[in-house]
C-alpha positions in Angstrom: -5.3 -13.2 25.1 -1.6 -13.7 25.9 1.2 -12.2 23.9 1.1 -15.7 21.6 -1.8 -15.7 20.3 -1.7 -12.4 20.0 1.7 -12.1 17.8 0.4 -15.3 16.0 -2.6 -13.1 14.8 -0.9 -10.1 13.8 -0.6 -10.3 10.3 -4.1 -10.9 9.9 -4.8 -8.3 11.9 -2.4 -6.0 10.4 -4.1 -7.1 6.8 -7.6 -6.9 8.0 -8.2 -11.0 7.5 -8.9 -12.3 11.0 -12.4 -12.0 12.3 -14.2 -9.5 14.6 -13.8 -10.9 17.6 -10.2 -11.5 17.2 -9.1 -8.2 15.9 -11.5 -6.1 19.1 -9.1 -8.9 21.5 -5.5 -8.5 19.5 -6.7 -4.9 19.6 -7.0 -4.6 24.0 -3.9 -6.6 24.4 -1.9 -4.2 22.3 -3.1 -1.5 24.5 -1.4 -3.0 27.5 1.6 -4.8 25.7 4.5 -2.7 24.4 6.3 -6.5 23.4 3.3 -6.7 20.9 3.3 -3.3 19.7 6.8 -3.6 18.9 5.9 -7.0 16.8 3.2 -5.1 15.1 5.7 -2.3 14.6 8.0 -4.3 13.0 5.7 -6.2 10.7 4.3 -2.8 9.1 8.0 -2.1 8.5 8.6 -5.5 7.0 6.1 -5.0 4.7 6.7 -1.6 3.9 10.4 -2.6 3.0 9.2 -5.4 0.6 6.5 -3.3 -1.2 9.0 -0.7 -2.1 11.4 -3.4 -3.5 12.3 -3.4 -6.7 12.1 -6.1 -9.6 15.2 -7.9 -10.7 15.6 -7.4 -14.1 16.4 -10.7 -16.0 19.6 -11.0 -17.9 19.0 -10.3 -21.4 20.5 -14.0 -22.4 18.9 -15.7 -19.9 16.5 -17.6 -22.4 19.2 -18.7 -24.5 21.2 -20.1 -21.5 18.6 -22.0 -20.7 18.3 -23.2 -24.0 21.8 -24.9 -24.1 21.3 -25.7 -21.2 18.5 -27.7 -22.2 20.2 -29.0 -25.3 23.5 -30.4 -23.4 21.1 -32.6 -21.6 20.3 -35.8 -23.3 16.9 -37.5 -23.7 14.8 -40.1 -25.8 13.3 -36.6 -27.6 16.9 -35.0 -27.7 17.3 -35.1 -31.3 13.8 -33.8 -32.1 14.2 -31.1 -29.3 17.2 -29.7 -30.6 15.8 -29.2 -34.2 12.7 -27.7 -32.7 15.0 -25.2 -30.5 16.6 -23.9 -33.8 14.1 -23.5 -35.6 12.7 -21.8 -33.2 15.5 -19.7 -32.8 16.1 -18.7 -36.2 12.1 -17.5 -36.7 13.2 -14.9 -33.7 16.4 -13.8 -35.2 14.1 -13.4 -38.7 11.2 -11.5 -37.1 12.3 -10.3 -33.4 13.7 -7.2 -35.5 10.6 -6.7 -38.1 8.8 -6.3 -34.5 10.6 -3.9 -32.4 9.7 -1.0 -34.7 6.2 -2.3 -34.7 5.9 -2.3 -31.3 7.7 0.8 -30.8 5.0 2.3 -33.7 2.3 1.1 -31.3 3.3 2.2 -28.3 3.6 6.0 -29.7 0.4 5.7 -31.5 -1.7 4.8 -27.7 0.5 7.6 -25.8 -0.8 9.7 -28.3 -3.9 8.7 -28.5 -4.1 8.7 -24.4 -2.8 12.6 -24.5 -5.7 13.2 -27.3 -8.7 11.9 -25.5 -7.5 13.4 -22.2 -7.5 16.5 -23.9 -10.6 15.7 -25.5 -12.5 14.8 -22.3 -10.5 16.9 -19.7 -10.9 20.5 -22.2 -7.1 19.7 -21.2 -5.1 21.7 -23.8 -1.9 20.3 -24.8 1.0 22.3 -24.1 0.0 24.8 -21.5 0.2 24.1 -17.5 -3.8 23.8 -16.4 -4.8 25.4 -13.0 -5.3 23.5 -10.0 -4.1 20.2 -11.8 -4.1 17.2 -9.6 -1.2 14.6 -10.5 -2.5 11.1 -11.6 -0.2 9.5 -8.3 -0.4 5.3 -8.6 0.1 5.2 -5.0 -2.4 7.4 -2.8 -2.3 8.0 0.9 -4.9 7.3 3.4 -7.3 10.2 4.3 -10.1 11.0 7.0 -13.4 11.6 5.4 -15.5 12.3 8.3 -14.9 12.4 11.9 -17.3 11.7 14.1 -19.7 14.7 15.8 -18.6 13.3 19.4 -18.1 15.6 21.9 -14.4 15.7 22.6 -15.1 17.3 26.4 -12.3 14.8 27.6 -9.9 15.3 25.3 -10.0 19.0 25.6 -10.3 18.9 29.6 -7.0 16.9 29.6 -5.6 19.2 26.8 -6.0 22.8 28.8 -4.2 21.1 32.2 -0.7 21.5 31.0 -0.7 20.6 27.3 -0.6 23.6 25.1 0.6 21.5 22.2 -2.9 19.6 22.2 -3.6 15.8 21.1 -1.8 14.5 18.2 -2.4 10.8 18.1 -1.1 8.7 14.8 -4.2 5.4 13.1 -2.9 2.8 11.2 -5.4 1.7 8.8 -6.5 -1.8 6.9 -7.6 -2.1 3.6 -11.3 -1.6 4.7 -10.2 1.4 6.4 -10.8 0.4 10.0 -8.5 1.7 12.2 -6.2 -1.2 13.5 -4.3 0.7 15.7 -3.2 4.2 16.8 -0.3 5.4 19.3 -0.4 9.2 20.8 2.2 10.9 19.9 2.1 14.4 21.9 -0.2 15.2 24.4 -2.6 13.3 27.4 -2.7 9.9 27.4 -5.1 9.1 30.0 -7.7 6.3 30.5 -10.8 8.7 29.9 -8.6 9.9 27.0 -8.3 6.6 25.3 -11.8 5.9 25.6 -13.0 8.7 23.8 -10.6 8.7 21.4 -11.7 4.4 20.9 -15.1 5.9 20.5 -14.5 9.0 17.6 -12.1 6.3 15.7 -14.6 3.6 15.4 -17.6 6.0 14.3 -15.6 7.9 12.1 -15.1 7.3 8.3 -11.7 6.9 6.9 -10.2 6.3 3.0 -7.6 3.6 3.0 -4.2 3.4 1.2 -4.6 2.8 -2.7 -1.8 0.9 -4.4 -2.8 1.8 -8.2 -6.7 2.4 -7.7 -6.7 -0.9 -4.8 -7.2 -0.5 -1.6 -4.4 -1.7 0.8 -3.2 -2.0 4.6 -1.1 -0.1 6.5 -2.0 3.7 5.6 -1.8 6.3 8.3 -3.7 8.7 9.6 -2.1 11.7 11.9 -4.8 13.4 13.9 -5.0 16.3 16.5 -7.5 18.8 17.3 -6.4 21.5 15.6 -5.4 20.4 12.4 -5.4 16.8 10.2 -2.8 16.0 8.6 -2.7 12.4 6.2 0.4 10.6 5.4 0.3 7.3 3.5 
């Protein structure tokens, strides 16, 4: 595979949607291609950058802009249209203030209700800090579950020549939580090294990124052999 097909593929491949046989190919020819890397690189970051954004909020006449805009332009219904617009209008301006308290009496009576039945269920008791309390976080990291029970003879060979530090090695995850790709960061970085490494990644069982409860791309995984350490 040369580097365009390859860079043609990678946002499938960084999303999990191309096939099999494509992603084991992108992944061998970002192995020996730092250009492709860098494209794949930047693509996380791209998408990174727009899931963080955050939503425009409309103006707060915007509606009725575009309703005088609508009524300054003239057609066969103009006449009708403008009588339909103010009526319109003036059943908001009658009951658009009946319903903010309403709504605002609603949405206390659920948050309250939520607090109640979590206190119900939980044996959560309002008002005093509970032990051991995990936060309810809309956005959770990727994790390993289970590494694989390989024998990591290589790894540890090439780690007691000359690198105290040990392997730390950072996995990029898809929603499925495959591992689409992982650099080294610290330690050997040897061709015997790789291949064991290919070997405990693929047989080993990892939880993807959640993006409130759904799984998504683009989690990480940092790795070494003395410690694991998750960042999303």
């Amino acid at each position: 595979m040369n580097c365009q097909d390859a860079q043609r593929r990678i946002p499938g491949y960084f999303d999990g949607a191309i096939n099999a046989s494509d992603h084991v190919r992108v992944c061998e020819h970002l192995r020996s291609c730092g250009e492709c890397r860098d494209e794949l690189e930047e693509y996380r970051l791209l998408t990174w950058h727009l899931a963080s954004l955050e939503a425009v909020k409309a103006p707060a006449d915007l509606a009725v802009r575009i309703r005088i805009n609508a009524l300054e332009r003239p057609s066969r219904w103009s006449a009708a249209s403008r009588l339909w617009t103010r009526t319109v209008l003036a059943f908001q301006n009658i009951f658009e203030p009946l319903a903010v308290p309403a709504t605002g009496g609603i949405l206390t009576a659920l948050v309250v209700f939520a607090f109640v039945v979590r206190s119900m269920v939980g044996g959560i008791t309002l008002g005093r800090p509970v032990p051991n309390d995990q936060p309810l976080n809309l956005v959770q990291p990727a994790a390993l579950e289970q590494l694989a029970p390989f024998p990591v003879t290589a790894i540890m060979d090439a780690t007691d020549h000359g690198n105290a530090g040990g392997l730390v090695l950072e996995a990029t995850l898809n929603a499925q939580g495959e591992v689409l790709y992982y650099k080294i960061l610290s330690g050997p970085d040897s061709t015997a090294v790789q291949q064991q490494i290919d070997e405990i990644l693929l047989f080993s069982r990892f939880r993807p990124q959640l993006n409130f409860g759904q799984p998504t791309s683009g989690g990480h995984v940092f790795l070494s052999f003395d410690q694991v350490r998750v960042r999303g």
